[in-house]
Backbone bond lengths (Angstrom), bond angles and torsions (degrees), N, CA, C in turn:
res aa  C-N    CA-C-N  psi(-1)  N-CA   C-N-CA  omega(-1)  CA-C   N-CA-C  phi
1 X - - - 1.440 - - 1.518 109.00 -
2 X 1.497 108.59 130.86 1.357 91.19 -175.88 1.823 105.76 -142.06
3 X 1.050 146.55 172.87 1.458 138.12 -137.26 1.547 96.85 -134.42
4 X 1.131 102.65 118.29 2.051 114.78 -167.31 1.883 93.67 -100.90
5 X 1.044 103.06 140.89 1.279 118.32 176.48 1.829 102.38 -81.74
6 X 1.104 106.55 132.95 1.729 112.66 -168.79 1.631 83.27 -98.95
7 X 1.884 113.29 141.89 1.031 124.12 159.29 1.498 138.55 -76.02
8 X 1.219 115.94 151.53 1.182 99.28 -178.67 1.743 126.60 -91.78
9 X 1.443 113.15 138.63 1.408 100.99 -170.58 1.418 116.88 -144.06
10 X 1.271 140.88 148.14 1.517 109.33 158.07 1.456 112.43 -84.64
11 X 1.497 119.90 131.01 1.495 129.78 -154.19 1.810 73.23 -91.70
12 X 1.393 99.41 175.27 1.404 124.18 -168.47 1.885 90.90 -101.81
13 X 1.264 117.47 -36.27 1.543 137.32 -178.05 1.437 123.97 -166.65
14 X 1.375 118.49 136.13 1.514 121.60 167.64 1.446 97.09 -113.00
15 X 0.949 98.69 167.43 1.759 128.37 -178.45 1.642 124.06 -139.55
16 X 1.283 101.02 63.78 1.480 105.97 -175.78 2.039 113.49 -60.06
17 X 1.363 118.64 147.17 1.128 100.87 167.14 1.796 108.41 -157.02
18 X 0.989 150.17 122.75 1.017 145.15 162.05 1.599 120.11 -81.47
19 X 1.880 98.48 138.05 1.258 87.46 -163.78 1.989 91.12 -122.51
20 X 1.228 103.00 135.36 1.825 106.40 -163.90 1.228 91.28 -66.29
21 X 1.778 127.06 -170.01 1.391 144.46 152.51 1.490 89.82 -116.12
22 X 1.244 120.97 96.50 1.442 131.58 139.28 1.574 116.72 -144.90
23 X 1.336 90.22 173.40 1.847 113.00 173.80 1.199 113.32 -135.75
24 X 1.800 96.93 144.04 2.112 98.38 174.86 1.693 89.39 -110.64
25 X 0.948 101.17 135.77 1.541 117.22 155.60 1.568 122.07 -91.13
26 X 1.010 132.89 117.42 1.511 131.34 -172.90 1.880 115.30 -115.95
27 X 0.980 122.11 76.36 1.389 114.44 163.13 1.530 113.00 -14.48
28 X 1.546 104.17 133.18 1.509 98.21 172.85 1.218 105.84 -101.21
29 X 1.663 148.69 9.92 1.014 137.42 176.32 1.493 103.05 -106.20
30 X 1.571 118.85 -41.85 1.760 104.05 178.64 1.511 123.69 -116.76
31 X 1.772 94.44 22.85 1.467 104.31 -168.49 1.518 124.42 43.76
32 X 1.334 125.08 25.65 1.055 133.13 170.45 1.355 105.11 -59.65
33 X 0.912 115.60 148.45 1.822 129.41 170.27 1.176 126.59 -104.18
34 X 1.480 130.75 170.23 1.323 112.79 -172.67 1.811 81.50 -157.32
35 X 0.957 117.50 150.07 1.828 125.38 160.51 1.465 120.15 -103.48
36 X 1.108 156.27 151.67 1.344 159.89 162.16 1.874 104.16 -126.24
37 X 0.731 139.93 116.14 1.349 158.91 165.79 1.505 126.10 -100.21
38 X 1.033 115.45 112.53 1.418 122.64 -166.50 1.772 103.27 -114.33
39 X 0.952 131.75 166.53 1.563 158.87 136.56 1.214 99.99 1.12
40 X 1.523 98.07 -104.65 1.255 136.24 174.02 1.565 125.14 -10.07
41 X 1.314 114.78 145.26 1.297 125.33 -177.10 2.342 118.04 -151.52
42 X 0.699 92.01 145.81 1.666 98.42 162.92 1.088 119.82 -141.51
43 X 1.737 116.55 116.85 1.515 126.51 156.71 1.341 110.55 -60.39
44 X 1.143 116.94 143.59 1.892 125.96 164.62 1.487 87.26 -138.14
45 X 1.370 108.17 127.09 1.525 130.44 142.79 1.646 122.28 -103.80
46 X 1.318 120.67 131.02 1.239 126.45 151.86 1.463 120.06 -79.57
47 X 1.098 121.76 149.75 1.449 121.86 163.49 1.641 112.39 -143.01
48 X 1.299 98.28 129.30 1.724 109.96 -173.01 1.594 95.33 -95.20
49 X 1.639 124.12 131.29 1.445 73.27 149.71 2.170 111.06 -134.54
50 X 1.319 103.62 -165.38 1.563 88.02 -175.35 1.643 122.19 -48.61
51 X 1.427 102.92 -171.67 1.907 95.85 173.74 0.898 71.52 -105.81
52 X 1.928 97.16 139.70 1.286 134.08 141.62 1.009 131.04 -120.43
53 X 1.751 119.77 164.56 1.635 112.01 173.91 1.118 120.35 -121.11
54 X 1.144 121.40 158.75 1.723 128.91 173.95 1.226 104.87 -44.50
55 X 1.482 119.82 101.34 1.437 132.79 133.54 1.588 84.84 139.07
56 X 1.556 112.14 -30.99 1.860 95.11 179.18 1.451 147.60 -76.06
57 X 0.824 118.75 -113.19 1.940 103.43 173.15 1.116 130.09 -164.28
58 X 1.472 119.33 78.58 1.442 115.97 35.36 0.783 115.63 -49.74
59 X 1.297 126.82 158.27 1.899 135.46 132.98 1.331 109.18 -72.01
60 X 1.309 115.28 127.34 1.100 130.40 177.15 2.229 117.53 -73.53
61 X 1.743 98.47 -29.25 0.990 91.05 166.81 1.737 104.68 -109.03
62 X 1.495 159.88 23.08 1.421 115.01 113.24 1.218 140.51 -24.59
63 X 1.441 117.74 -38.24 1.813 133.86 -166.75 1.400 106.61 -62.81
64 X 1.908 91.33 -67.48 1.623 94.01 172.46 1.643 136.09 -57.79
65 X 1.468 118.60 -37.35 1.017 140.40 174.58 2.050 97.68 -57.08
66 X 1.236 104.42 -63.82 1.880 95.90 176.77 1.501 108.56 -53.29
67 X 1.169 115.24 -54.96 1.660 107.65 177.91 1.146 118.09 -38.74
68 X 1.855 122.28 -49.39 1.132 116.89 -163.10 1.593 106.92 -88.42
69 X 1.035 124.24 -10.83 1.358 139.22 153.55 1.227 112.49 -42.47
70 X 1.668 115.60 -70.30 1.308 126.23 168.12 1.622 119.99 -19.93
71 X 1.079 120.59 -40.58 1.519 138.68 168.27 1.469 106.73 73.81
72 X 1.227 129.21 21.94 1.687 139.96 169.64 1.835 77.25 105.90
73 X 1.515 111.30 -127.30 1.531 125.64 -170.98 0.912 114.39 -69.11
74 X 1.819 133.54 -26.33 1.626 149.90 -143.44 1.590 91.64 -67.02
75 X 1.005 114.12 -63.94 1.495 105.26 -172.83 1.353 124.52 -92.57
76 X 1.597 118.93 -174.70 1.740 106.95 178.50 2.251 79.93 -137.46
77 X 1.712 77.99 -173.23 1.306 66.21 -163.13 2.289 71.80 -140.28
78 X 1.159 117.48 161.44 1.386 107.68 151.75 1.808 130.65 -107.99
79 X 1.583 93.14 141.69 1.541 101.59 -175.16 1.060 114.57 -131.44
80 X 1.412 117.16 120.04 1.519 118.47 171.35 1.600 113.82 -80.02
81 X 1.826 92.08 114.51 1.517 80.50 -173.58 1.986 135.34 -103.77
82 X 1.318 76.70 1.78 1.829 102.73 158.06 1.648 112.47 -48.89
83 X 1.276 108.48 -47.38 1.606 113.08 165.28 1.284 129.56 -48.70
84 X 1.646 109.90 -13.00 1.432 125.72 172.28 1.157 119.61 -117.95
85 X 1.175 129.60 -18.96 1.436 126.84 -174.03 1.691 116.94 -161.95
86 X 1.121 107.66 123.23 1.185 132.50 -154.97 1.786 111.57 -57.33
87 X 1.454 124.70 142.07 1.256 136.19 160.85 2.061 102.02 46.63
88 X 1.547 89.19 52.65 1.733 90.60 163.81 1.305 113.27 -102.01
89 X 1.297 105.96 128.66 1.767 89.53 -160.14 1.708 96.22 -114.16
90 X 1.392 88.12 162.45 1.856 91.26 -172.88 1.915 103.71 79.77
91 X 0.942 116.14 -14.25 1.775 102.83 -174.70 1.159 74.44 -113.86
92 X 1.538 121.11 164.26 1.309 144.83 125.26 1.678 103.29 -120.42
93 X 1.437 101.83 -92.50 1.491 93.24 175.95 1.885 127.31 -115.39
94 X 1.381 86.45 152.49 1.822 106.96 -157.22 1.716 92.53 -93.88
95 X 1.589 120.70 145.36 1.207 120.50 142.26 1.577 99.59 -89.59
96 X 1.515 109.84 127.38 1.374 100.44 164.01 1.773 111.99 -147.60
97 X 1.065 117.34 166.57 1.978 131.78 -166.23 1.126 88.15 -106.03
98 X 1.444 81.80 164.86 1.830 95.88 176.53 1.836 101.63 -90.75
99 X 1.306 83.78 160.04 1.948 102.96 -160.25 1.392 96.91 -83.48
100 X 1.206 117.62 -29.03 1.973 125.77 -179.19 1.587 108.23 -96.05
101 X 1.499 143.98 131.15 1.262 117.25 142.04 1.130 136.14 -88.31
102 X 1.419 119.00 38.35 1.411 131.66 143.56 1.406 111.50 -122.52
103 X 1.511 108.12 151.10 1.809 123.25 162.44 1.012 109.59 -116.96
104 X 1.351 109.73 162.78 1.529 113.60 165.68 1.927 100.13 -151.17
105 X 1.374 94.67 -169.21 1.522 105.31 175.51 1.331 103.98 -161.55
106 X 1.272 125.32 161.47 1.797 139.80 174.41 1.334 92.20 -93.25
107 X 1.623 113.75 163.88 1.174 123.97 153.18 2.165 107.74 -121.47
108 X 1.068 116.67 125.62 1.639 94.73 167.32 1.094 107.12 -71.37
109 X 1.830 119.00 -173.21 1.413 155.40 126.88 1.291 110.44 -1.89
110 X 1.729 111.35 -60.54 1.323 120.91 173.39 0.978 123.73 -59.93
111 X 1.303 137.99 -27.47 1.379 149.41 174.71 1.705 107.25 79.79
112 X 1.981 88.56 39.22 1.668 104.64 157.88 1.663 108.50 -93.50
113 X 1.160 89.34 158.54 1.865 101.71 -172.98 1.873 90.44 -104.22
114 X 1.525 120.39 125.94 1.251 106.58 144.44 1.789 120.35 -119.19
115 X 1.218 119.03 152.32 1.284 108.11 174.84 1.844 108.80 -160.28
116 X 1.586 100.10 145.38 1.856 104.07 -178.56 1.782 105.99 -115.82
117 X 0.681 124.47 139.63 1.377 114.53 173.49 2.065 95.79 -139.81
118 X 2.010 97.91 161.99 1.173 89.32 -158.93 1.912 91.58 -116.89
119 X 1.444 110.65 150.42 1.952 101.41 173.14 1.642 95.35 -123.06
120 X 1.456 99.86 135.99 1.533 106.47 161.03 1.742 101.27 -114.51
121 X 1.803 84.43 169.10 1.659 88.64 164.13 1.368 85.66 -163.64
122 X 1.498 114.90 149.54 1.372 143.82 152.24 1.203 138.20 -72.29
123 X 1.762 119.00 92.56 1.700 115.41 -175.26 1.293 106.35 -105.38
């Protein structure tokens, strides 16, 4: 496993989301509820980023080249994710893998590249 340097870009959109470790339990006869609360947590970030093209700026192949770096889950990469989303406290920065082990990207007509790929990590 080895740790890929994430590029820098202005993304078109991020999508921060935290996902808790709990459970509701719901009675089906008095709909009573119940909570279970755990520890546990998972960040998922999306990242969109602009169209780019091979050789322009972006570079369209840095993006791909880190993805394929990425090696599906094998590696992590670090992200500061305060840079995306406001007043998270206790995180600054995440090692995190990509959430798919495959990527891909479109190309248009134009022979612009677009592509989003998503990183989780587990605290």
């Amino acid at each position: 496993m080895a740790t890929i340097t994430f590029p820098t870009a202005d993304f078109t959109s991020v999508q921060v989301e935290r996902l808790k470790a709990s459970a509701l339990v719901q009675s089906p006869f008095t709909y009573a509820q119940k909570v279970y609360r755990y520890p546990g947590a998972l960040w998922i970030a999306t990242f969109t980023c602009p169209p780019m093209t091979d050789g322009g700026t972006p570079d369209a192949g840095t993006w791909t080249s880190f993805l394929d770096d990425m090696d599906g889950h094998e590696n992590t990469t670090t992200v500061d994710l305060s840079d995306y989303a406001p007043d998270i406290s206790g995180v600054t920065s995440l090692s995190m893998r990509l959430a798919s082990n495959s990527a891909g990207w479109s190309r248009d007509v134009r022979g612009h590249f677009t592509l989003s790929f998503t990183l989780i990590e587990a605290v």
